[in-house]
C-alpha positions, -999 to 999 in steps of 0.1 A, spaced: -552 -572 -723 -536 -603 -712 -542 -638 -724 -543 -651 -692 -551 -626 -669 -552 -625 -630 -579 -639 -613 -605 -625 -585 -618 -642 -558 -654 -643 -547 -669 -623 -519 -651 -640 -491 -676 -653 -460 -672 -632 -425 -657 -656 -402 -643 -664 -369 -604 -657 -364 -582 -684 -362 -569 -690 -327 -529 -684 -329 -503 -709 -318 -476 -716 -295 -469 -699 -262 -438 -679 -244 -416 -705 -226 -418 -712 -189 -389 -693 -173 -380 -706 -139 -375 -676 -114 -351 -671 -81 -370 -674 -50 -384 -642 -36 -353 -639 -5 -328 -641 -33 -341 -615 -50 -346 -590 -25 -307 -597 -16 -300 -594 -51 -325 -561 -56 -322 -541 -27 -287 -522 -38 -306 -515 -68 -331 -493 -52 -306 -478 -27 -285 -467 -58 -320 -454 -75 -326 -434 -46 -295 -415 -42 -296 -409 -81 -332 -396 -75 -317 -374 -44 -289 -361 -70 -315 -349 -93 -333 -332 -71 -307 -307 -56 -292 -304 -90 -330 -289 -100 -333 -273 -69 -306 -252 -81 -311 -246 -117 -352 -245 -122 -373 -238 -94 -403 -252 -92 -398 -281 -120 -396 -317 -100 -369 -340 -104 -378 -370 -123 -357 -403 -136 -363 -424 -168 -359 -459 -154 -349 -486 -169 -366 -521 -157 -353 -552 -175 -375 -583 -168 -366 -621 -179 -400 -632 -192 -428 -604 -194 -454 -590 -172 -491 -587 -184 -506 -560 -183 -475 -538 -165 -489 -507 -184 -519 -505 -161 -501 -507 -132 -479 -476 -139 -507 -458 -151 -520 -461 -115 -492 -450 -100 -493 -410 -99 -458 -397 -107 -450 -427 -135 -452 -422 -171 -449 -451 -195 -424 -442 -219 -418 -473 -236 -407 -510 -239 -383 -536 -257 -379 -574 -266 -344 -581 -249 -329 -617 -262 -299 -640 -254 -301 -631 -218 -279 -658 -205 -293 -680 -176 -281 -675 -141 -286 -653 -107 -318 -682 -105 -333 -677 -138 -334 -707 -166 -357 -721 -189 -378 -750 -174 -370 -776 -203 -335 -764 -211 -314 -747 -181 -285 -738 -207 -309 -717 -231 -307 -683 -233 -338 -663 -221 -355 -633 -232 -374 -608 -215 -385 -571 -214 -368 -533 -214 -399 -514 -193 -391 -471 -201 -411 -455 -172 -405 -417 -159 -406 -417 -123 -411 -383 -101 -397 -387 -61 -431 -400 -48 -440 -423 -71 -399 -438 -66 -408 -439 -29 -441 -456 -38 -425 -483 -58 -395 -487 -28 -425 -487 -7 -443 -519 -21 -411 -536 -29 -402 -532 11 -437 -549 16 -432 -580 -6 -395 -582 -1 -408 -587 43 -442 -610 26 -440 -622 -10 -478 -629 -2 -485 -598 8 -515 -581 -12 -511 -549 -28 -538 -519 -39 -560 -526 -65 -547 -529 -97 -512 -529 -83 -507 -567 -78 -489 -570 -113 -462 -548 -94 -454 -585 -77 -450 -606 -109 -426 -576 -116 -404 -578 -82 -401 -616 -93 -391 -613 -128 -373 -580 -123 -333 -585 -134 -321 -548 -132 -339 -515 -123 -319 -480 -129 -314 -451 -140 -317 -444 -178 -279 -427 -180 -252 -413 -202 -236 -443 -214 -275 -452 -227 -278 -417 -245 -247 -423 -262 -240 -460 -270 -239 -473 -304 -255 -441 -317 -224 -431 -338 -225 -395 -319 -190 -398 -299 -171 -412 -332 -190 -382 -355 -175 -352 -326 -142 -369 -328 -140 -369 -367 -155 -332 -367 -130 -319 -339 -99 -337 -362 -103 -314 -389 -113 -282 -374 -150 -278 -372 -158 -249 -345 -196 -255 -339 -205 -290 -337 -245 -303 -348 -262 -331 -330 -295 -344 -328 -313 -350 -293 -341 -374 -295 -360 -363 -264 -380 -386 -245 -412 -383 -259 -441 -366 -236 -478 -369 -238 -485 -337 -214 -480 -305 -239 -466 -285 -210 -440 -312 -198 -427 -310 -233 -424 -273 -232 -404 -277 -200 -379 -304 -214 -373 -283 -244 -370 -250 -224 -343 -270 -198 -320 -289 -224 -319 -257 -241 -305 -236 -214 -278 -265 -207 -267 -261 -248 -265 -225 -242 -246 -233 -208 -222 -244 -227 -219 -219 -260 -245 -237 -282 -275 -228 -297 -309 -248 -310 -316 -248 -347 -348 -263 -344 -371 -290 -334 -399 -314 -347 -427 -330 -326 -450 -354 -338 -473 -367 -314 -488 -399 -338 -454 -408 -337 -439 -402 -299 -413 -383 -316 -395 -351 -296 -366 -341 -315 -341 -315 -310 -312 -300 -339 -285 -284 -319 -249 -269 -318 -225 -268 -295 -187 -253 -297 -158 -273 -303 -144 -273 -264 -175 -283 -252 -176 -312 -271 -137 -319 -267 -149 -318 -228 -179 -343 -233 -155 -368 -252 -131 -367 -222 -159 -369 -195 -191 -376 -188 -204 -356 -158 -213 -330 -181 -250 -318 -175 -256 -319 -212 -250 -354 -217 -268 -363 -182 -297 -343 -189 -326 -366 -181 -350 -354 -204 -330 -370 -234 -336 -404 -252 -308 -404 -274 -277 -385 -290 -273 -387 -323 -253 -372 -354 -266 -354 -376 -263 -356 -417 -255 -394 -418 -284 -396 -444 -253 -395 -470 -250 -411 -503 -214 -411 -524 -213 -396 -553 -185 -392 -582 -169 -361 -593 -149 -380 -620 -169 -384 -649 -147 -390 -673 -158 -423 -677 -193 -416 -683 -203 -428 -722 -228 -413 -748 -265 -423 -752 -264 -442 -784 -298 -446 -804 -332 -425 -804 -350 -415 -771 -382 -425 -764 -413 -411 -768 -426 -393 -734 -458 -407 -712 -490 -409 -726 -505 -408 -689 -501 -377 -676 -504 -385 -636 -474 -399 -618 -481 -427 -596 -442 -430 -580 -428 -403 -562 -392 -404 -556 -376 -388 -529 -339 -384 -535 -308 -359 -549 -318 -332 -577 -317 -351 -605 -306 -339 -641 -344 -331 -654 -332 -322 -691 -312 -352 -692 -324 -367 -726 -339 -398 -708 -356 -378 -686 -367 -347 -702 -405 -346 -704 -406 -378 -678 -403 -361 -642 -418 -336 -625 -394 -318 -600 -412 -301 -571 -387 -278 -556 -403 -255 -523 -369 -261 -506 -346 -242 -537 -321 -273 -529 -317 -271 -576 -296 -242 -563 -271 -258 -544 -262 -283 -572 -244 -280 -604 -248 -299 -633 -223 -322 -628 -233 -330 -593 -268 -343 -599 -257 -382 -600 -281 -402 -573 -310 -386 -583 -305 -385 -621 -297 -423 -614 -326 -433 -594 -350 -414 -618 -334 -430 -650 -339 -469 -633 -378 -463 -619 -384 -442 -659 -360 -470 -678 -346 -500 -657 -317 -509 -666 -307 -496 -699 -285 -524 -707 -315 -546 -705 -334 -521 -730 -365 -525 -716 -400 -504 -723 -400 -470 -705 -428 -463 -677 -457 -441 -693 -462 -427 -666 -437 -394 -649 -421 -397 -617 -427 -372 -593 -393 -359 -576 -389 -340 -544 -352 -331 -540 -342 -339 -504 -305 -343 -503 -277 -315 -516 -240 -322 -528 -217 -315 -501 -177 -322 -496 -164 -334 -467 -136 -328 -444 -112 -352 -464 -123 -338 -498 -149 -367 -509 -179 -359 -525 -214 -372 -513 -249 -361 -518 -266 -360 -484 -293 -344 -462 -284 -311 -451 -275 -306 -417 -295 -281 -406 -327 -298 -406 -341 -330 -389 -346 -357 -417 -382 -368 -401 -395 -329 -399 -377 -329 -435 -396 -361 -451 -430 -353 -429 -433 -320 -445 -427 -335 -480 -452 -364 -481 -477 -340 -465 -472 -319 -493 -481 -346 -519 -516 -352 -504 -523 -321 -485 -504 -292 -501 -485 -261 -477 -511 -238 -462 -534 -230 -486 -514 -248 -521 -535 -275 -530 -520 -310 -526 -491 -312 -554 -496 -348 -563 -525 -367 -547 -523 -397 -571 -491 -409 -559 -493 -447 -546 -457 -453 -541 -432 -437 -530 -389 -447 -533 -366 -442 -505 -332 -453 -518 -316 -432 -488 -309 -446 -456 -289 -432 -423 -254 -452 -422 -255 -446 -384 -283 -453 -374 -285 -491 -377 -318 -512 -362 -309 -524 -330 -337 -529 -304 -363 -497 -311 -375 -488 -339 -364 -456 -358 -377 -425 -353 -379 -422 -392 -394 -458 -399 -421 -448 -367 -428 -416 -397 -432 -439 -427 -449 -464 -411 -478 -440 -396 -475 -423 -432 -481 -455 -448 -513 -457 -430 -524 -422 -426 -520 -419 -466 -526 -454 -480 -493 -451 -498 -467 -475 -501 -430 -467 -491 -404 -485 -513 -369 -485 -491 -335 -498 -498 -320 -522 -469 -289 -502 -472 -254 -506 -483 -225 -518 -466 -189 -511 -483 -163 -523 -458 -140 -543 -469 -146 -582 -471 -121 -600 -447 -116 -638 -457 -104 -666 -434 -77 -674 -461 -40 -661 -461 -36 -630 -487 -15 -651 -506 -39 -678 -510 -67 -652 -526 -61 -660 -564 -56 -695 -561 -89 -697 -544 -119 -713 -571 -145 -694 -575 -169 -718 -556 -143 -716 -529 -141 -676 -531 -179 -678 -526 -177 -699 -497 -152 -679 -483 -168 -644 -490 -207 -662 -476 -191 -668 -445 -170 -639 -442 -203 -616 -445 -224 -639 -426 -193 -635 -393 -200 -598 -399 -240 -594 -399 -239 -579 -364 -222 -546 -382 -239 -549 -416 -276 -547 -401 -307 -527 -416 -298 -491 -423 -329 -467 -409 -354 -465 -421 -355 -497 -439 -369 -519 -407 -400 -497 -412 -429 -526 -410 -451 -510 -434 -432 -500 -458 -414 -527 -485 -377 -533 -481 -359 -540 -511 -321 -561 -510 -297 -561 -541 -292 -591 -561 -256 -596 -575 -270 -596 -612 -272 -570 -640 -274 -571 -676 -238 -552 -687 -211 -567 -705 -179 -570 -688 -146 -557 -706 -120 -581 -712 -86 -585 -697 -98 -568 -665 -83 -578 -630 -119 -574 -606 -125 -601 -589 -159 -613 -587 -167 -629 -552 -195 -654 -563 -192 -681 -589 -229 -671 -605 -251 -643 -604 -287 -644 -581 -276 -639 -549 -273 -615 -525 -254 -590 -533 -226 -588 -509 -228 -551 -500 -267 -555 -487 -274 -544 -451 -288 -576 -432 -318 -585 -413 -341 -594 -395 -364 -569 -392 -381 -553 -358 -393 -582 -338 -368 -608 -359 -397 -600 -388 -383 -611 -422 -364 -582 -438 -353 -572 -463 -389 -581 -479 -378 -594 -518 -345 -591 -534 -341 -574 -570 -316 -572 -594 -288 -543 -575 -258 -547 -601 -231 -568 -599 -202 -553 -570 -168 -566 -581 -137 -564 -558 -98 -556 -558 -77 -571 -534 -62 -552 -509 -23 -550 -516 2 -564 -490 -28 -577 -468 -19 -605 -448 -53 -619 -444 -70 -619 -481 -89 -591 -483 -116 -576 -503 -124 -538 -514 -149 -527 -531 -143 -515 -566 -160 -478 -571 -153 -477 -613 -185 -459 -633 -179 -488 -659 -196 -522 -662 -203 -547 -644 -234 -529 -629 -267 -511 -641 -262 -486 -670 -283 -452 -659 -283 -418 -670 -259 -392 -657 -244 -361 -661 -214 -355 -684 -184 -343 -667 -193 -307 -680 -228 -316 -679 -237 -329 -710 -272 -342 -710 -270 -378 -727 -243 -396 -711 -248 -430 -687 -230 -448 -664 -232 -479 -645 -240 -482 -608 -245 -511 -579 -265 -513 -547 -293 -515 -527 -308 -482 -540 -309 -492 -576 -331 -527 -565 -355 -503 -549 -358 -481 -579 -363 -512 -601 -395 -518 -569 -409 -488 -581 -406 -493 -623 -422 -524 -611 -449 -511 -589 -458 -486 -622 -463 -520 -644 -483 -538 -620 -508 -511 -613 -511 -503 -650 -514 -537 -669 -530 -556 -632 -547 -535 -609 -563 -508 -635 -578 -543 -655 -590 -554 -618 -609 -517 -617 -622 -517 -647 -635 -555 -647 -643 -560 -610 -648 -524 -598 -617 -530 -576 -612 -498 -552 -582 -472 -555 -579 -475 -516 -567 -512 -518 -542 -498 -544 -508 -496 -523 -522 -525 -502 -523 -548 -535 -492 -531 -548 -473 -545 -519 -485 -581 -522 -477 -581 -558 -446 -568 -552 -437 -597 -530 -459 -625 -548 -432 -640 -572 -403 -642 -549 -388 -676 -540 -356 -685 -522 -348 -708 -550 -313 -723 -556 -296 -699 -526 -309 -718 -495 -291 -746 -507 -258 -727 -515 -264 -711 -480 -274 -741 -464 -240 -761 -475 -220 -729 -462 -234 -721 -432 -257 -744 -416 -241 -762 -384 -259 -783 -353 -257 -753 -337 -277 -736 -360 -295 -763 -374 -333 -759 -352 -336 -725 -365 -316 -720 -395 -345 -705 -421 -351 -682 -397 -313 -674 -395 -308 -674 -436 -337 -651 -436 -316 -623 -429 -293 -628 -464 -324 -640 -485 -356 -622 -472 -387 -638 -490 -361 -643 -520 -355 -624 -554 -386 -616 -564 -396 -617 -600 -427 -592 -606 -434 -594 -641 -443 -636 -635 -472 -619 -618 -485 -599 -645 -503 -626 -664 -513 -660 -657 -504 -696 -683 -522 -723 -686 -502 -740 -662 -508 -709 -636 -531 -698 -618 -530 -661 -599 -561 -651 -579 -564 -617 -560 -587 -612 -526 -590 -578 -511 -610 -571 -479 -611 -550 -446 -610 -568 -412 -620 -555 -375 -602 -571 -346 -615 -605 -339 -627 -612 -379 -617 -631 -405 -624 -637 -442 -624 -672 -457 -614 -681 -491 -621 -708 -512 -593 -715 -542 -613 -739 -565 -590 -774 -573 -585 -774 -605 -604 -812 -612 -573 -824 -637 -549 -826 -605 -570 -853 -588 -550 -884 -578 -522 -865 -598 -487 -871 -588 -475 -843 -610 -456 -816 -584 -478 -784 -576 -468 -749 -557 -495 -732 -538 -480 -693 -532 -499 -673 -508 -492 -636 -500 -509 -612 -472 -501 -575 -472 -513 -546 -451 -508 -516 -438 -510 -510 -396 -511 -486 -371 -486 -484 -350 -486 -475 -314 -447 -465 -305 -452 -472 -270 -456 -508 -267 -431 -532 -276 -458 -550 -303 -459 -514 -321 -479 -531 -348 -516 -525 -339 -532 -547 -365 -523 -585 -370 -534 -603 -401 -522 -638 -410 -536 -667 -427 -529 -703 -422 -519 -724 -454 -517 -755 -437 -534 -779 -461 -532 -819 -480 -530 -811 -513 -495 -793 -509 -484 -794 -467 -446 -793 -475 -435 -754 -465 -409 -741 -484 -386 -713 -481 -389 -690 -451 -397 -696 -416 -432 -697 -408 -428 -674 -377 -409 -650 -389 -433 -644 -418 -461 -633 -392 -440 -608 -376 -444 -584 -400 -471 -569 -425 -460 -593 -451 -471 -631 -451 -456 -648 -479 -453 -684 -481 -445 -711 -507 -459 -750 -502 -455 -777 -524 -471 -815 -527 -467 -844 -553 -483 -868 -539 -518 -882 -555 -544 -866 -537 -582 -878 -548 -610 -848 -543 -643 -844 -561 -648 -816 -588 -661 -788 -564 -634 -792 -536 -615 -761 -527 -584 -748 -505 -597 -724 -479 -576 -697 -468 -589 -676 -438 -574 -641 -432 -578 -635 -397 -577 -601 -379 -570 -592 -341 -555 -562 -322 -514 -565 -314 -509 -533 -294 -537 -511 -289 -572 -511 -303 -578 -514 -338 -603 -483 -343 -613 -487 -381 -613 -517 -404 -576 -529 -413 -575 -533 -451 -552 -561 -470 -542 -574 -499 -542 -611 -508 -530 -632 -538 -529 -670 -544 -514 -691 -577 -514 -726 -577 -493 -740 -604 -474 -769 -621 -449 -774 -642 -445 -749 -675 -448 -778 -700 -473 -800 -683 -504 -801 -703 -531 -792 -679 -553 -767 -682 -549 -756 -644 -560 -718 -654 -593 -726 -672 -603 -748 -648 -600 -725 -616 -612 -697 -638 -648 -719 -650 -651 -725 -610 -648 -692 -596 -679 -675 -613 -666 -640 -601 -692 -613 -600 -688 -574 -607 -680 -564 -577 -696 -524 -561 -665 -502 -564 -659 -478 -533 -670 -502 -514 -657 -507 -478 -654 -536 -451 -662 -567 -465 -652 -561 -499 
């Protein structure tokens, strides 16, 4: 047991939610005659598309009515829209998107600032022939009487004819842009491949029937055309329709050349996508991979796992990981994979069971569940990855697997209920976030909830090469703080293509960056060429943020490896690539010999390897905090992943790098919101979990945990520790809030549940770190404040922290249940006894385990 250990709050007192703050901008609008000039073309063009449709059904599928997804893009929102296309029979709401950096113009502008760029809305709605007429119909109406009324419940239709930019059809160029599908066909039809797989993301249909029909009419046009389906997932809780398909090489040469193919302009489909990008690379020369030198540990004590990793086959009689995982196989992927082949996995496995074995930490007492979902596989060039296979869908793929661990197959009994986290160091290099979330984040976020688990999940990695603003020439006479100004803003130019690989925007899950920092010892007289002047930042291959809704991602940064570079010969512009080698710098982890020897290691970089390290740390915190909590307090297992999360998060800081970043890139164009813009690079900062293990005499951590219903909140009272009064020493109040939402895919808020808490207070108001707003947009609140000056308050004066609850986007049905933790502090080395104080003032009572609402 720990000296010092962490902390519990009191029962909080049920309170009224704190009113939220700020407001949308006031957009100034065209008048109503220069939109219906502007408009009118618009429905004239949706009309003959409409007219299109209907004698192309007409001659393909009697009886099935023609319909259009329509895209409406408003500047500013409209409230309540949703009701009014559920009124109108023959419109089905589909879905809807923040759109930003609209530029001003065509009569709409900001109020206060004309030059600002506006945002607005992307309204999804189906539309059959009479409702089209309908709408055309009303529009007429206002566009002859802007004062006109409309039917009940229909006036919102007028707020949207005012704010309305563009209204068309959802079409081919939509189903296809920035998907990665057109450049996938290419590459497959360059070296020979005859049938061609895909992915059709359908749109998503709430009548059972409708969905029949889509699925029975895009599958006639793929066999119009040669191909064949290979199968389909649908997941209602998650609006997810989607399709695994084939089609033969000339068709696809005849959709690259064209688009008026019926395929690609079938109206039932969302979105084309390739197939199989869930890819990691993997080495086929070992050669450098070195011995295990000393004894191997002794295996767990504790015989249930508590991470389940989700990943490559790993070697399981590797000697650091014989006796420590437990590989659950129903998919016989072990047989696709030789010994030598088994590299993520057995990596992954070795960092969550070991860390990094050049740091020769303890090893986890507890196994690690592993369900293989990946397979080696050589591609057309000859390299080497392990990835998911391509004939199935990676949602219906990781669906079936989580239900597995908590509900079992058919009659099998669940295979292991006890698991609280679970890794995802995978992530789909073409599918990066742009304005919708995933159709795989959508799965682990309602899995999250569904579960009461806690998904770990790499931001990704990016390995394109580094292009500097120097002359090649210039490269090695560069300093290294001049290198690492030059790489900052070389990555920072390139965020746009370096964003979040799916499914690390998930909302509910934790999204774990690489640090540039390992413990390996570099061998001399090498020529790499490290692109920062010290270790601690962000590692330069991490996939950037924000998150969905501009929420801060990636959530904490952890130690990744160190990525060295070469330069890129005869390079005119100085040019970075990213060195590949199995040998240091990096994180040493077990891996197969090259004739699959079971005791050699290698070292490894990226994103995947900070996640892992999430999940070792996960294993320590529930072990040495939360199990003490249960055992003292009566804590509940079902706040388990929800306090995981927040303790996950609870010792990061930005630190030294918003400085660095702030000297690089900050500018007065910049300059209003830059936190929110640095965000992206630092998330909520490296985090450091094992400072949260155990409390000093200096610090003081204190855990709340609760369940809220819309329009509650909890209030907390942190006790002032009486030594700090009229105390100009510097103190750090940390607050972090964690949950876990529903989600409700068809709005644009998609989180359901909003908790937040406001830290505003005297005895430390100065905010550090990241931007306030962006840490509400999210599931993770975590701020840092600080104060020094003296402060007189009376022995019995407390902080008060209310956690306040309300509904985002849809009704919250059950109570929403978070996490919260709270450490004031001062200096290590100051002699007051900040701990014992807090600790004599709190008077915590054993608390009723099982529990639930108000804890």
């Amino acid at each position: 047991m720990a000296e010092y250990p962490l902390l519990l709050f009191p029962e909080p007192a049920l309170a009224e939610r704190a009113k939220g703050s700020g407001g949308p901008s006031k957009i100034k609008v065209p008048p109503p005659s220069q939109q219906a000039e502007r408009l009118t073309p618009q429905f004239s063009r949706l009309s003959e598309a409409m007219e299109r449709r209907r004698i192309e059904i007409q001659a393909s599928a009697a009886g099935i009515q023609p319909e259009l997804a329509l895209v409406l893009e408003t500047v500013g929102s409209v409230e309540n829209f949703i009701n009014a296309v559920r009124r109108i029979q023959g419109l089905e709401w589909l879905g809807e998107f923040e759109v930003d950096d609209i530029s001003p113009g065509e009569g709409f502008e900001d109020e206060k600032d004309p030059e600002k760029p506006l945002s607005g809305r992307l309204y999804l709605v189906m539309t059959d022939e009479r409702a089209l007429r309908q709408i055309q119909s009303l529009f007429d109406r206002w566009k002859q009487n802007p004062d006109t009324d409309f039917p009940y419940g229909l006036a919102n239709l007028k707020r949207l004819f005012e704010h309305l930019r563009t209204i068309r059809p959802w079409d081919v160029q939509d189903r296809i842009a920035e998907t990665g599908v057109l450049d996938d066909w290419r590459y497959r039809l360059e070296h020979g491949q005859e049938m061609v797989p895909f992915e059709a993301e359908l749109w998503f249909r709430h009548d059972p029937k409708r969905r029949r029909q889509a699925e029975e009419m895009f599958r006639a046009l793929v066999e119009e055309v040669g191909g064949d389906i290979a199968g389909q997932c649908v997941l209602e809780e998650i609006a997810y329709h989607g399709i695994l398909g084939r089609v033969p090489a000339g068709a696809v040469q005849t959709m690259l050349e064209q688009r008026e193919v019926r395929l690609l302009q079938c109206d039932d489909v969302w979105y084309f996508r390739p197939v199989g990008q869930c890819a990691v690379p993997s080495y086929e020369d070992l050669s450098a991979a070195q011995p295990l030198a000393g004894a191997v540990p002794d295996s767990p004590t504790k015989p249930e796992p508590l991470v389940a990793l989700l990943d490559g086959m790993p070697l399981a009689k590797h000697r650091l990981l014989d006796g420590r995982i437990i590989v659950d196989d129903p998919d016989g992927y072990e047989m696709t994979y030789q010994a030598h082949e088994r590299v993520h996995g057995t990596a992954m496995a070795s960092l969550i069971c070991h860390g990094d074995l050049d740091e020769r930490g303890a090893p986890s007492d507890r196994p690690v569940y592993v369900r293989p979902i990946m397979q080696p596989r050589r591609g057309f060039a000859g390299q080497f990855h392990e990835a998911i296979p391509e004939n199935v869908l990676p949602v219906d793929l990781i669906h079936r697997a989580i239900r597995r661990l908590f509900e079992g197959d058919g009659d099998e009994d669940p295979v292991a209920p006890t698991v609280r986290v679970i890794n995802l160091s995978v992530g789909d290099a073409a599918r990066l976030l742009d304005r919708e979330m995933s159709a795989w984040a959508r799965l682990l976020d309602w899995l999250a909830w569904k579960y009461e688990v806690l998904f770990v999940v790499s931001a990704g990695n990016h390995g394109k090469d580094i292009v500097l603003d120097v002359p090649g020439v210039d490269l090695r006479r560069l300093t290294d703080e001049e290198r690492e100004r030059e790489v900052i803003r070389a990555l920072a130019s390139e965020t746009r293509n370096r964003r979040l690989l799916s499914p690390a925007e998930t909302i509910n899950g934790l999204t774990v960056g690489a640090l540039h920092a390992d413990a390996s010892t570099l061998p001399t007289n090498h020529r790499l060429i490290d692109p920062y002047a010290r270790t601690d930042l962000p590692s330069p291959v991490n996939a950037h943020g924000p998150g969905y809704r501009r929420a801060v991602k990636p959530d904490i940064l952890l130690p990744g490896g160190r990525q060295f570079f070469i330069e890129k010969p005869v390079s005119p512009t100085a040019t970075l690539v990213a060195a590949t080698s199995l040998n240091p710098p990096g994180q040493r982890v077990a891996a197969p010999g090259p004739a699959g020897q079971l005791d050699r290691t290698v070292h490894l970089r990226g994103t995947s390897n900070a996640a892992a390290l999430a999940s070792r740390a996960a294993m320590r915190l529930y072990d040495e905090v939360l199990e003490q909590l249960r055992a003292t307090y009566g804590v509940p297992a079902e706040y388990d992943a929800v306090l995981l999360k927040t303790l996950l998060a609870h010792g990061a800081s930005w630190g030294d790098a918003y400085a660095i970043y702030e000297a690089i890139l900050k500018n007065h164009r910049n300059s209003r919101t830059f936190k929110d813009y640095v965000g992206r690079f630092l998330g909520y900062g490296p985090a450091d979990p094992a400072r949260v293990v155990a409390c000093t005499d200096q610090r003081v951590t204190v855990l709340g945990y609760g369940a809220l219903e819309d329009g509650q909140a909890h209030a907390y009272r942190l006790p002032l520790p009486p030594s700090l009064s009229a105390h100009t020493e510097r103190r750090r109040l940390t607050v972090t809030l964690a949950w876990l939402t529903p989600v409700n895919p068809a709005r644009r808020g998609y989180r359901v549940a909003h908790l937040w808490f406001g830290p505003k207070n005297d005895f430390t108001p100065k905010r550090l770190d990241a931007d306030w707003r962006a840490a509400t947009r999210g599931t993770l609140q975590h701020e840092v404040l600080e104060g020094h000056r003296a402060e007189p308050f009376q022995d019995g004066d407390a902080i008060t922290l209310k956690v306040s609850c309300r509904a985002d986007a849809g009704d919250i049905v059950e109570p929403v249940r978070y996490g919260l933790a709270v450490t004031l502090e001062v200096a290590e080395g100051v002699s007051l006894p900040i701990y014992q104080e807090v600790r004599d003032r709190l008077r915590v009572p054993v608390r009723i385990a099982g529990r639930e609402g108000t804890p």
